[in-house]
PyMOL Python script that loads the backbone (N, CA, C, O; Angstrom):
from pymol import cmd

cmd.read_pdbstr("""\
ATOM      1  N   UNK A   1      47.942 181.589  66.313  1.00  0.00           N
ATOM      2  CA  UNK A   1      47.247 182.779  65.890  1.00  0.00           C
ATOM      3  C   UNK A   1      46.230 183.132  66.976  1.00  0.00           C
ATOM      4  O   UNK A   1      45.091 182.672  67.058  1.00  0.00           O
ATOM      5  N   UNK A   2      46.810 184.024  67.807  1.00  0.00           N
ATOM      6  CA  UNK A   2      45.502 184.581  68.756  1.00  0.00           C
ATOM      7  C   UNK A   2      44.408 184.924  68.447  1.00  0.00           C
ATOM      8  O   UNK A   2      43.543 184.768  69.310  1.00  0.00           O
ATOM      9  N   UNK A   3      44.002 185.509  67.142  1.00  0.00           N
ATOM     10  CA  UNK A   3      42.823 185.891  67.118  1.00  0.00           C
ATOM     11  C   UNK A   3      41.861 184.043  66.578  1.00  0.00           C
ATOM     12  O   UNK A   3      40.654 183.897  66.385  1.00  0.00           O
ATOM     13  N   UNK A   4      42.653 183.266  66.512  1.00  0.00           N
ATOM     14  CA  UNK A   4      41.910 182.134  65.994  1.00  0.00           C
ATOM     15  C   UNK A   4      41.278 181.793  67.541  1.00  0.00           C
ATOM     16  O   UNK A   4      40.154 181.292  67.569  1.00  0.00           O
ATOM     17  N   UNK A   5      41.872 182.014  68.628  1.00  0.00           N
ATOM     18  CA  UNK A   5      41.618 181.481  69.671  1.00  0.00           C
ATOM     19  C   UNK A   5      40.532 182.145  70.467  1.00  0.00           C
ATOM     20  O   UNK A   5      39.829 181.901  71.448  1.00  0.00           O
ATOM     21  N   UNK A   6      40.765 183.298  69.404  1.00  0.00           N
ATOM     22  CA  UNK A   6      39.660 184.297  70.796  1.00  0.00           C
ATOM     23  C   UNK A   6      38.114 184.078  70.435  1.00  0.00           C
ATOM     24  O   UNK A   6      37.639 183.290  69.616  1.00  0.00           O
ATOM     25  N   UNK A   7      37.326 185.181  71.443  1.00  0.00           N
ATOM     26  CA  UNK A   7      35.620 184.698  71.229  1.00  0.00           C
ATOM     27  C   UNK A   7      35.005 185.476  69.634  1.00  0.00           C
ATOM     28  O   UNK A   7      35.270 186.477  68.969  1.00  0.00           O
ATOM     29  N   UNK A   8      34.297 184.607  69.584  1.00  0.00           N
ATOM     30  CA  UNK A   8      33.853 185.537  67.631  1.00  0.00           C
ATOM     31  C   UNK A   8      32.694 186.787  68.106  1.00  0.00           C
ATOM     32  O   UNK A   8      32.000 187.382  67.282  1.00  0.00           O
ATOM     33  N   UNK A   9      32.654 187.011  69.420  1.00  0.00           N
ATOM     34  CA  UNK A   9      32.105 188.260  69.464  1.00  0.00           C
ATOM     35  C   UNK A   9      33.203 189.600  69.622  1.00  0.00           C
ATOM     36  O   UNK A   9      33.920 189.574  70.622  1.00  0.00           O
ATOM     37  N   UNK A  10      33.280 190.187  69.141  1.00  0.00           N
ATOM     38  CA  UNK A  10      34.279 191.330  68.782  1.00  0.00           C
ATOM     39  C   UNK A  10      35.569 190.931  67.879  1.00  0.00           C
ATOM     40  O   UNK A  10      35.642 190.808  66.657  1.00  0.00           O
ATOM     41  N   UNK A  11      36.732 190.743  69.050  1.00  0.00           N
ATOM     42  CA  UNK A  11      37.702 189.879  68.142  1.00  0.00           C
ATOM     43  C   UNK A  11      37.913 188.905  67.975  1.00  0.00           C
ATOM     44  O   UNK A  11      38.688 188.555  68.866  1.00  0.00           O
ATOM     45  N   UNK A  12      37.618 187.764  67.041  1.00  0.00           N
ATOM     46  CA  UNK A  12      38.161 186.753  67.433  1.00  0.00           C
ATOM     47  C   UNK A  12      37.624 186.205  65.768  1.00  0.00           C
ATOM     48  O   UNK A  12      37.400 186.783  64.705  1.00  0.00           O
ATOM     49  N   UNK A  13      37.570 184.583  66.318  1.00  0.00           N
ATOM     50  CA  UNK A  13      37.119 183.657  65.124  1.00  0.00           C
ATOM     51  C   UNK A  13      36.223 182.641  64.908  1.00  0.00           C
ATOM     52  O   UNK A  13      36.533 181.739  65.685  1.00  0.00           O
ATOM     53  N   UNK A  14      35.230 182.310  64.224  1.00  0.00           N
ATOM     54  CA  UNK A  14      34.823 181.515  64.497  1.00  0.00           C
ATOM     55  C   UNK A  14      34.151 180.634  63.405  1.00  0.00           C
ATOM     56  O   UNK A  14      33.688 181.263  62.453  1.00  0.00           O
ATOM     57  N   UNK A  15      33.996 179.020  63.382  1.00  0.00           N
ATOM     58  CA  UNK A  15      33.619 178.102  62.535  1.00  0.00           C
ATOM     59  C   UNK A  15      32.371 178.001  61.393  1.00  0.00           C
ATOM     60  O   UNK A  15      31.221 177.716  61.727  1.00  0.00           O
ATOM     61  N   UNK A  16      32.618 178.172  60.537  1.00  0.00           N
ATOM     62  CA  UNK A  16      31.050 177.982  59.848  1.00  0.00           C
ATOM     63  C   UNK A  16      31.329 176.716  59.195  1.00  0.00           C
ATOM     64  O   UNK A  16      32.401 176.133  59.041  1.00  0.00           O
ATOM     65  N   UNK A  17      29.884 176.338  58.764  1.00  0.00           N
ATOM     66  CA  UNK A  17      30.140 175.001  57.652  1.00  0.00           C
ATOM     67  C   UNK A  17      30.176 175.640  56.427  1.00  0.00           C
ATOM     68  O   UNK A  17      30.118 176.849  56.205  1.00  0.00           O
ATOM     69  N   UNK A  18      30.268 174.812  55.731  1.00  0.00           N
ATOM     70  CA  UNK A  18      30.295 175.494  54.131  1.00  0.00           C
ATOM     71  C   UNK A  18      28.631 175.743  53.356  1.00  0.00           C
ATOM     72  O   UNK A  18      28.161 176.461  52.472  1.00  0.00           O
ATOM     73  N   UNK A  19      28.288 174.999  54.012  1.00  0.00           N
ATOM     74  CA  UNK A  19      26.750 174.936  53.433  1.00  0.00           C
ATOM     75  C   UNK A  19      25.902 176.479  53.698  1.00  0.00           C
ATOM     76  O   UNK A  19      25.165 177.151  52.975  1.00  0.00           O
ATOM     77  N   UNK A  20      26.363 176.630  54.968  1.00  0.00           N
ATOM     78  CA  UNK A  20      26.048 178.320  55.577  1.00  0.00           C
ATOM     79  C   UNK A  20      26.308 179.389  54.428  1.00  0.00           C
ATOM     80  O   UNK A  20      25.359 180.066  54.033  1.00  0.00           O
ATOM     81  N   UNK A  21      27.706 179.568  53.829  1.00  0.00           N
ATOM     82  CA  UNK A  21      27.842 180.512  53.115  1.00  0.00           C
ATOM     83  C   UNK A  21      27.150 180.695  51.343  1.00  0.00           C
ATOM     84  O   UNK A  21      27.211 179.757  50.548  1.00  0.00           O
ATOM     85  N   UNK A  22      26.604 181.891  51.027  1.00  0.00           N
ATOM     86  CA  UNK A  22      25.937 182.222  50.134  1.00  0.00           C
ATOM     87  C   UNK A  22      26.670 182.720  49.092  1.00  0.00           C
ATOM     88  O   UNK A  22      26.121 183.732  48.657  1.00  0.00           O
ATOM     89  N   UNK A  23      27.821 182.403  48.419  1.00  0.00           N
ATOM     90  CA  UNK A  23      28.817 182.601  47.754  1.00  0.00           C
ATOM     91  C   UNK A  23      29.252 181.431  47.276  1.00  0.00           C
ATOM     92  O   UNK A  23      29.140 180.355  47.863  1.00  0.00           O
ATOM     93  N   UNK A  24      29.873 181.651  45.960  1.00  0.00           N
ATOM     94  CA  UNK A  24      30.319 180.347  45.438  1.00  0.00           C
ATOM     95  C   UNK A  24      31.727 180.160  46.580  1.00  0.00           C
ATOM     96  O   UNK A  24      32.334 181.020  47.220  1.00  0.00           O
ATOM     97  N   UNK A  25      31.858 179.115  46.526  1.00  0.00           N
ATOM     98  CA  UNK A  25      33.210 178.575  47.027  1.00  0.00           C
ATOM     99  C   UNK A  25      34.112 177.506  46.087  1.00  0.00           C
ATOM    100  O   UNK A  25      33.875 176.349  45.738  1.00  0.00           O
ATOM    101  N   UNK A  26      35.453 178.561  45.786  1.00  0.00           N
ATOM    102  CA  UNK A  26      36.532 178.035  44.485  1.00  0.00           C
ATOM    103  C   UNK A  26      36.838 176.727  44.981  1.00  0.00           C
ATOM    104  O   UNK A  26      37.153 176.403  46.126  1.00  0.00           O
ATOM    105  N   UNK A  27      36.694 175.993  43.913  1.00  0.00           N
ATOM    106  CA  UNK A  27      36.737 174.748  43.374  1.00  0.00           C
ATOM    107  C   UNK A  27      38.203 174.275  44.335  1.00  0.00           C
ATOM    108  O   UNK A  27      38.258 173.045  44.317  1.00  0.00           O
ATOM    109  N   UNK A  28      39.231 174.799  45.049  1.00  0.00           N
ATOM    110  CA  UNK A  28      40.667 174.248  45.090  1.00  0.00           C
ATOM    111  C   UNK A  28      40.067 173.911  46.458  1.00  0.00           C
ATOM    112  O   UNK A  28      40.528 173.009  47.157  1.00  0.00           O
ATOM    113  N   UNK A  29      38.869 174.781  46.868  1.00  0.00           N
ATOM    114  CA  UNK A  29      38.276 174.303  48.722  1.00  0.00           C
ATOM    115  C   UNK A  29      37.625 172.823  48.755  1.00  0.00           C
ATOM    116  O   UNK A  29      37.092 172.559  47.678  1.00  0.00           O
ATOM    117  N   UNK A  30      37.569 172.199  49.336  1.00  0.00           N
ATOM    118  CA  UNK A  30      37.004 170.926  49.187  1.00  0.00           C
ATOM    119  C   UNK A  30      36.471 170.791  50.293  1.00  0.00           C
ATOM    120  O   UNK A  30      36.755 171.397  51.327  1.00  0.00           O
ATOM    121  N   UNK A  31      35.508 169.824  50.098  1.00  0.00           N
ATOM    122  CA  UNK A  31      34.112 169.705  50.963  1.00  0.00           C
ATOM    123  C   UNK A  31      34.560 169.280  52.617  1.00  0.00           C
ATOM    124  O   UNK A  31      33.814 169.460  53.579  1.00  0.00           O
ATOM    125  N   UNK A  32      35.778 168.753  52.684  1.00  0.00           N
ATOM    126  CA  UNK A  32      36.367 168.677  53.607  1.00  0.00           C
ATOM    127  C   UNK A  32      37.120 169.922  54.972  1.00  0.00           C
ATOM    128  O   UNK A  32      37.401 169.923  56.171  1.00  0.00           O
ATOM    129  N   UNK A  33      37.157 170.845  53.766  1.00  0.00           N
ATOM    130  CA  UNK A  33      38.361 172.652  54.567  1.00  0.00           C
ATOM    131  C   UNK A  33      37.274 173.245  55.473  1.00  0.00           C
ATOM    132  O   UNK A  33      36.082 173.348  55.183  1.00  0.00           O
ATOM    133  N   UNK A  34      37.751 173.545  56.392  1.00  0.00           N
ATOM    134  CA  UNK A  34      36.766 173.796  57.395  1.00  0.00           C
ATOM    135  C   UNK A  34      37.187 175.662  56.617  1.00  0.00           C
ATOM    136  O   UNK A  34      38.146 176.103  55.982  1.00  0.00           O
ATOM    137  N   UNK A  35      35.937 176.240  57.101  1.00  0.00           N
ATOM    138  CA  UNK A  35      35.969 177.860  56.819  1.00  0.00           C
ATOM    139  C   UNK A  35      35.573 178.256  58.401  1.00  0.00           C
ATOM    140  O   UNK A  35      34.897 177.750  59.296  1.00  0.00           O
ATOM    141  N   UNK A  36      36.431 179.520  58.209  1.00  0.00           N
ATOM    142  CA  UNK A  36      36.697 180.192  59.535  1.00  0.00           C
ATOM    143  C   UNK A  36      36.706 181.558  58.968  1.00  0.00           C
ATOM    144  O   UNK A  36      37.421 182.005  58.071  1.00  0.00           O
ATOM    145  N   UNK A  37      35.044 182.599  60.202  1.00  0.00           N
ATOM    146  CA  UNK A  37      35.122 183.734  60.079  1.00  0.00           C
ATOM    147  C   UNK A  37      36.317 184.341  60.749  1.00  0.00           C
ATOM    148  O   UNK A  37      36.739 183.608  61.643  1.00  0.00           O
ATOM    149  N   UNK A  38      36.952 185.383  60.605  1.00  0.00           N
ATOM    150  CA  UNK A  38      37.671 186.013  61.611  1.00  0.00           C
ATOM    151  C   UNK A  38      37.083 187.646  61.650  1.00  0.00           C
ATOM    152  O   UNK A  38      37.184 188.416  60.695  1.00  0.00           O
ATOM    153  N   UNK A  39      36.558 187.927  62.743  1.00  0.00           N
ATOM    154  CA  UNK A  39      36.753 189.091  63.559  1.00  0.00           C
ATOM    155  C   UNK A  39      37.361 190.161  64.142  1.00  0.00           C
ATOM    156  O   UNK A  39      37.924 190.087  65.234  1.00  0.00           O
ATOM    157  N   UNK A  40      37.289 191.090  63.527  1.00  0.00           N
ATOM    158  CA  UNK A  40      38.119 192.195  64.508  1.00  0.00           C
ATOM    159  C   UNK A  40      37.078 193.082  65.168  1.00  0.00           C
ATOM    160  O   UNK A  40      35.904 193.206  64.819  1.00  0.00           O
ATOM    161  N   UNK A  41      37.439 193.430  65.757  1.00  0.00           N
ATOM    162  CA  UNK A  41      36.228 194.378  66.604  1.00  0.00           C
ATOM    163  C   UNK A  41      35.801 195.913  65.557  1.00  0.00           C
ATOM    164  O   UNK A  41      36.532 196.834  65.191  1.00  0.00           O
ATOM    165  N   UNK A  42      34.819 195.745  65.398  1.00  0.00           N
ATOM    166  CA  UNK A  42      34.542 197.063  64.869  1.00  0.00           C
ATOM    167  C   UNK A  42      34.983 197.022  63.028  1.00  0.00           C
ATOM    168  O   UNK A  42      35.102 197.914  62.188  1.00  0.00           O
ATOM    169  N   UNK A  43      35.093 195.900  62.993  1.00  0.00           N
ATOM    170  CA  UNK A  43      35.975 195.788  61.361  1.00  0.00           C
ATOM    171  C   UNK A  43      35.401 194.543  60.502  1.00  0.00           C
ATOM    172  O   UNK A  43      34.882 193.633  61.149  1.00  0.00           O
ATOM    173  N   UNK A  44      35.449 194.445  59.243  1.00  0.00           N
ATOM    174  CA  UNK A  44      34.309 193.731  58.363  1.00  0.00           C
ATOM    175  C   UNK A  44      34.949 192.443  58.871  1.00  0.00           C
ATOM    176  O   UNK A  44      36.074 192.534  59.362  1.00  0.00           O
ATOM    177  N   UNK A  45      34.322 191.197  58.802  1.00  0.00           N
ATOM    178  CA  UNK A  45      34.347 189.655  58.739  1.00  0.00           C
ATOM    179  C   UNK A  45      35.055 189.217  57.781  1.00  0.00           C
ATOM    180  O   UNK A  45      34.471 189.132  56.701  1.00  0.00           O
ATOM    181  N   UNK A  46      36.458 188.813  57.832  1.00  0.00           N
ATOM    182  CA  UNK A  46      37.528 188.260  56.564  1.00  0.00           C
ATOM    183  C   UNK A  46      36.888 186.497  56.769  1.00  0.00           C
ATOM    184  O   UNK A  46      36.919 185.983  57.887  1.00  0.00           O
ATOM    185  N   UNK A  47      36.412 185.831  55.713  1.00  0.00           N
ATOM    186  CA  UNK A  47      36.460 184.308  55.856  1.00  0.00           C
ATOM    187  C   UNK A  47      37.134 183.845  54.693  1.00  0.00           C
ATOM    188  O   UNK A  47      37.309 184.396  53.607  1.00  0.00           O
ATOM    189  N   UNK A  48      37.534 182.562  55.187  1.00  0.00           N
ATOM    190  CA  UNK A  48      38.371 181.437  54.253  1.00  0.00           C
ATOM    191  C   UNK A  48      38.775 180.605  55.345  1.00  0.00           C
ATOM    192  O   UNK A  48      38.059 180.493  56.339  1.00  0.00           O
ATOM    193  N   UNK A  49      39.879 180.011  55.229  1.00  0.00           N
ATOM    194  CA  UNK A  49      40.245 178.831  55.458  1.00  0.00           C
ATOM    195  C   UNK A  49      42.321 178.964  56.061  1.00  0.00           C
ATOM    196  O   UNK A  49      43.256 179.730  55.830  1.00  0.00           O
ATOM    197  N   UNK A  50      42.184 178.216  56.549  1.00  0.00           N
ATOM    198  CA  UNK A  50      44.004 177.708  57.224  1.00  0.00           C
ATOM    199  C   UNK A  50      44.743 176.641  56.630  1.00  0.00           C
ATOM    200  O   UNK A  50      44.474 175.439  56.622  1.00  0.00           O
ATOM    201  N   UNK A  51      45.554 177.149  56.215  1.00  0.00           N
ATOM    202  CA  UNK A  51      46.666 176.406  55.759  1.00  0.00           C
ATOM    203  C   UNK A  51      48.031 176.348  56.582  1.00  0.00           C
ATOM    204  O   UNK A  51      48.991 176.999  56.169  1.00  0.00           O
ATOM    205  N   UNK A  52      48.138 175.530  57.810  1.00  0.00           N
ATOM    206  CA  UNK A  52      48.944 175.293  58.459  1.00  0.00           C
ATOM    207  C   UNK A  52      49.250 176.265  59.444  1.00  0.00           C
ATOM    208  O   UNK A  52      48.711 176.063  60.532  1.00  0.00           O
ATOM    209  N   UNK A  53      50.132 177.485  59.330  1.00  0.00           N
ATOM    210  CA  UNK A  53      49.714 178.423  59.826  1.00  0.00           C
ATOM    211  C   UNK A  53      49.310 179.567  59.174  1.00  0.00           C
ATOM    212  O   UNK A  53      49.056 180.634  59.733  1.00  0.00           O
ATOM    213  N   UNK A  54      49.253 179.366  58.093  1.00  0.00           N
ATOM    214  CA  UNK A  54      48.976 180.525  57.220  1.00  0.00           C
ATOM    215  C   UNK A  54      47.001 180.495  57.000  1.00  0.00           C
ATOM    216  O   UNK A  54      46.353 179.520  56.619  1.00  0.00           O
ATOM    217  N   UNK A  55      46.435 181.899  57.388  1.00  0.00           N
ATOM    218  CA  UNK A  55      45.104 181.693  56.644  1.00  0.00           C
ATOM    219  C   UNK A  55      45.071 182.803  56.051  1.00  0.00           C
ATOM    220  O   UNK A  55      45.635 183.882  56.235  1.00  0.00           O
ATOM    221  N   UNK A  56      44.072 182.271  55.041  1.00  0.00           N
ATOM    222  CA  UNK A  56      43.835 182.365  53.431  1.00  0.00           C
ATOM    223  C   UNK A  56      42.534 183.149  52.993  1.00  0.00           C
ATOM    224  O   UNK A  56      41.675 182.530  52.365  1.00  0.00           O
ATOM    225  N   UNK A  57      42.367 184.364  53.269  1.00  0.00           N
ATOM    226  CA  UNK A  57      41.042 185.171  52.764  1.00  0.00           C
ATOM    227  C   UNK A  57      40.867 184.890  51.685  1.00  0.00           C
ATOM    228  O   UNK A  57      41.708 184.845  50.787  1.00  0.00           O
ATOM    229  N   UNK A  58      39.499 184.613  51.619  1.00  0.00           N
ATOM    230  CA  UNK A  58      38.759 183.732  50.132  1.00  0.00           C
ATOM    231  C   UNK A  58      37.511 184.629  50.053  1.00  0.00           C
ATOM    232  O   UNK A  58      36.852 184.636  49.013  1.00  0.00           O
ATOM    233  N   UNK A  59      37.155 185.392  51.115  1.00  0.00           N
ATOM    234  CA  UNK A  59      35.456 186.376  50.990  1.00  0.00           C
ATOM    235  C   UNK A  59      35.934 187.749  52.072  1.00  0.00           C
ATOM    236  O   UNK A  59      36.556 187.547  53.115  1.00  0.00           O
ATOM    237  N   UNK A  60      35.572 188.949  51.666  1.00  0.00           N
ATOM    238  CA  UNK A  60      35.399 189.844  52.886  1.00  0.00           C
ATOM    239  C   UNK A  60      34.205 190.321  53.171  1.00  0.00           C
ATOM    240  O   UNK A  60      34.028 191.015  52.169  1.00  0.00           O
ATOM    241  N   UNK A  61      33.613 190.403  53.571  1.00  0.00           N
ATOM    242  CA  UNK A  61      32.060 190.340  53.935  1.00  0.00           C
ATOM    243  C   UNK A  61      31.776 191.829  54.378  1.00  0.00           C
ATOM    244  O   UNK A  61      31.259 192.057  55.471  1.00  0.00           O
ATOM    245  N   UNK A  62      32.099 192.760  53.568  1.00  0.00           N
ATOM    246  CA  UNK A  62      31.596 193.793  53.797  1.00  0.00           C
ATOM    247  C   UNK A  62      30.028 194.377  54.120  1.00  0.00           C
ATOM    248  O   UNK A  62      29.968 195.411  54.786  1.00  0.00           O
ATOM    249  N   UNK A  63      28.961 193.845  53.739  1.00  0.00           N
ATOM    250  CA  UNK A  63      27.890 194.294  53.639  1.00  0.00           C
ATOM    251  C   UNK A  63      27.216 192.738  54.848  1.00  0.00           C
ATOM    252  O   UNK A  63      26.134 192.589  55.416  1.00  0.00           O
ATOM    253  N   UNK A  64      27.964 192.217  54.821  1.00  0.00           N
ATOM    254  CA  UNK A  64      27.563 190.787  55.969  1.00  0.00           C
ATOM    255  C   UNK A  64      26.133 190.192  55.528  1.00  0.00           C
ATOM    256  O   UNK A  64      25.172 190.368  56.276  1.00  0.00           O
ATOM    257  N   UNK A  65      25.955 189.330  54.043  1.00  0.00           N
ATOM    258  CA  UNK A  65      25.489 188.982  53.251  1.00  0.00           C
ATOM    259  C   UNK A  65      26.153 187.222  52.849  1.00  0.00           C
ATOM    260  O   UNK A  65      25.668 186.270  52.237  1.00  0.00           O
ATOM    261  N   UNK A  66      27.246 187.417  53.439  1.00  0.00           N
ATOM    262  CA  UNK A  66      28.180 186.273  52.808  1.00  0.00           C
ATOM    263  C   UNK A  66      27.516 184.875  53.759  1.00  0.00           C
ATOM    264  O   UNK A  66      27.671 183.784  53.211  1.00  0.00           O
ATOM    265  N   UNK A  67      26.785 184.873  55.159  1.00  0.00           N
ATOM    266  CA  UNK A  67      26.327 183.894  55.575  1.00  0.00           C
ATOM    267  C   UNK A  67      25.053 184.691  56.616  1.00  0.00           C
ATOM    268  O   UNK A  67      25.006 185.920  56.570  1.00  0.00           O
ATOM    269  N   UNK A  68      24.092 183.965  57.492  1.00  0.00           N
ATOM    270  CA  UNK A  68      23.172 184.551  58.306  1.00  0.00           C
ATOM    271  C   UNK A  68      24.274 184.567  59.462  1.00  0.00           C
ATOM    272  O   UNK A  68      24.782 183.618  60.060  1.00  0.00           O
ATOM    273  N   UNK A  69      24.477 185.876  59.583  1.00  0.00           N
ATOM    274  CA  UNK A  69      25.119 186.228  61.193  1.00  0.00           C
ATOM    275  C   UNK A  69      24.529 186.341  62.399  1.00  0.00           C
ATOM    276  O   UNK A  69      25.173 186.731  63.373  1.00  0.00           O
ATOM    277  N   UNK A  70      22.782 185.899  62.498  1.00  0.00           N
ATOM    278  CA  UNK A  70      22.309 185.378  63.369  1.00  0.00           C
ATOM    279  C   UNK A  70      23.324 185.597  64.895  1.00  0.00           C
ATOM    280  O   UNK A  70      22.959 185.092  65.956  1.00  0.00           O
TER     281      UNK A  70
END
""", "prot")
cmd.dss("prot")
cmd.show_as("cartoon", "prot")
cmd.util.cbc("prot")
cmd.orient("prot")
């Protein structure tokens, strides 16, 4: 997945811990699933998590409230 690879400034993706986000997080995530923002340039912040190659929007962060984007 290219955009997993690219920089999290414009397009791309990038790592948060779980502790960062201000949203509940469903019970099937475990303290272990790493969460990953993804980026598009100019377009809201999809986060959740990867499942092999498949990832899994769990928040869309429209108002960018869901963690400090610092």
């Amino acid at each position: 997945m290219e955009v997993m690879q690219a920089s999290a400034k414009g397009m791309g993706a990038e790592k948060i811990e779980q502790k960062q986000l201000k949203a509940a997080i469903p019970r099937h995530i475990t303290e272990e699933v790493p969460i990953y923002v993804v980026h598009a340039s100019g377009r809201v912040p999809l986060a959740g998590y990867k499942d092999g190659t498949v990832f899994h929007v769990v928040w869309i962060d429209r108002k960018f409230k869901l963690y400090d984007h610092g």
